[in-house]
C-alpha positions as a printed Julia matrix, in Angstrom:
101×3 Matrix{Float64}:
  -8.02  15.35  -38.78
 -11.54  15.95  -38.32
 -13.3   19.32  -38.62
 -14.87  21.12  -35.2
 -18.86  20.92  -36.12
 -19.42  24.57  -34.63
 -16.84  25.62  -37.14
 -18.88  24.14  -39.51
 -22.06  25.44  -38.39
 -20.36  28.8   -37.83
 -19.26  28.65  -41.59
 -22.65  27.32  -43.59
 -24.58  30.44  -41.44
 -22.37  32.81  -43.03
 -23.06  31.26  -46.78
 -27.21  30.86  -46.13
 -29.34  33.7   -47.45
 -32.21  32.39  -46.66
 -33.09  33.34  -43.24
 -36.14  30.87  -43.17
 -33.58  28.05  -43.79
 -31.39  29.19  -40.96
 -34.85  29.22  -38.8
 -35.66  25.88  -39.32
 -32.09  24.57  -38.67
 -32.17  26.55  -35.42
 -35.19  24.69  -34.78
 -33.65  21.16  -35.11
 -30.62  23.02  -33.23
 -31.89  24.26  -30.27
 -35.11  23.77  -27.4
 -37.59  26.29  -26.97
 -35.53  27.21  -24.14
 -31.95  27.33  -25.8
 -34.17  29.76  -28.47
 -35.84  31.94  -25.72
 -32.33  32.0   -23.3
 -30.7   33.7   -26.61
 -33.54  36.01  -26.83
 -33.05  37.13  -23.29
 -29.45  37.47  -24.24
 -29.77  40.06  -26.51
 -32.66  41.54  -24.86
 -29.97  41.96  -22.14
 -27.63  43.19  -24.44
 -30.08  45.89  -25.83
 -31.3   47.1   -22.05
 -27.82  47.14  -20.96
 -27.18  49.54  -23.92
 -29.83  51.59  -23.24
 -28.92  52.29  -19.57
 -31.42  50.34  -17.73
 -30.0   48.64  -14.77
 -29.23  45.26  -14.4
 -31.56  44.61  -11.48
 -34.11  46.09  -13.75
 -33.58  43.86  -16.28
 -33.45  40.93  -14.16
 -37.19  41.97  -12.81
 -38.49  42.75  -16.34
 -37.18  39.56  -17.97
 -37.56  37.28  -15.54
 -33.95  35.98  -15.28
 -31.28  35.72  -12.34
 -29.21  38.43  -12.19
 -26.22  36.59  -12.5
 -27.52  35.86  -16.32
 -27.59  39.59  -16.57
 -24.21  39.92  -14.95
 -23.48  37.42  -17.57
 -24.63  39.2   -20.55
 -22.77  42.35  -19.04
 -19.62  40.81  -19.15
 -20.16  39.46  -22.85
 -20.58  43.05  -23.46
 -17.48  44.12  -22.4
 -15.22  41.25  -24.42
 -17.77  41.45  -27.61
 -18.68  43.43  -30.0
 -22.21  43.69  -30.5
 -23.48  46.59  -31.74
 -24.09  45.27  -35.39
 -26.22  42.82  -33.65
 -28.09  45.47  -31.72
 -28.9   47.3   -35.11
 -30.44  44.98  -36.47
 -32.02  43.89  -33.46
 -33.3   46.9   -33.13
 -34.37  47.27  -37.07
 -36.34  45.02  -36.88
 -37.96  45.56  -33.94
 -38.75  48.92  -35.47
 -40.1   46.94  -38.15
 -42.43  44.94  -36.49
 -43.83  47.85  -34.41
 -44.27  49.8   -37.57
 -46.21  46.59  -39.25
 -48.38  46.53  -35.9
 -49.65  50.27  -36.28
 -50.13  49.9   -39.94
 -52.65  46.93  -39.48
């Protein structure tokens, strides 16, 4: 019987600590465009949260609004608010590092 790689992969992300390690195998993973379509993804996720409207989003990312629509309906079967806190952490972090410099 063999084992389902994204198991696999699902299981060694939740054992890494090391959050540059899990970069670079993203990297070897994934395009540019794999990396940026999961940005948009939770960027989605986030604007959706806040209220913003999905042909709104769809204008201010760039994206169809069928990927919106998409990301809408993930919403709706998922759970992602852990993922939106600490999306949003550290984007709080990053804009705090900015106005420090």
């Amino acid at each position: 019987m063999s084992t389902n790689p994204y198991h696999s992969l699902l299981t060694h992300l939740a054992n890494c600590s090391d959050s540059t390690a899990i970069e670079l195998l993203f990297s070897a993973l994934l395009t540019d465009k794999e990396q940026q379509e999961i940005a948009n993804r939770i960027r989605i996720f986030d604007l959706l949260e806040r209220g913003v409207t999905q042909r709104e989003i769809s204008e201010q990312l760039g994206v169809g609004i069928a990927t919106v629509s998409r990301g809408a309906k993930a919403m709706q079967v998922h759970d992602v608010s852990a993922l939106l806190k600490t999306h949003r952490e550290n984007t709080s972090i990053k804009s705090t590092s900015i106005k420090d410099t």
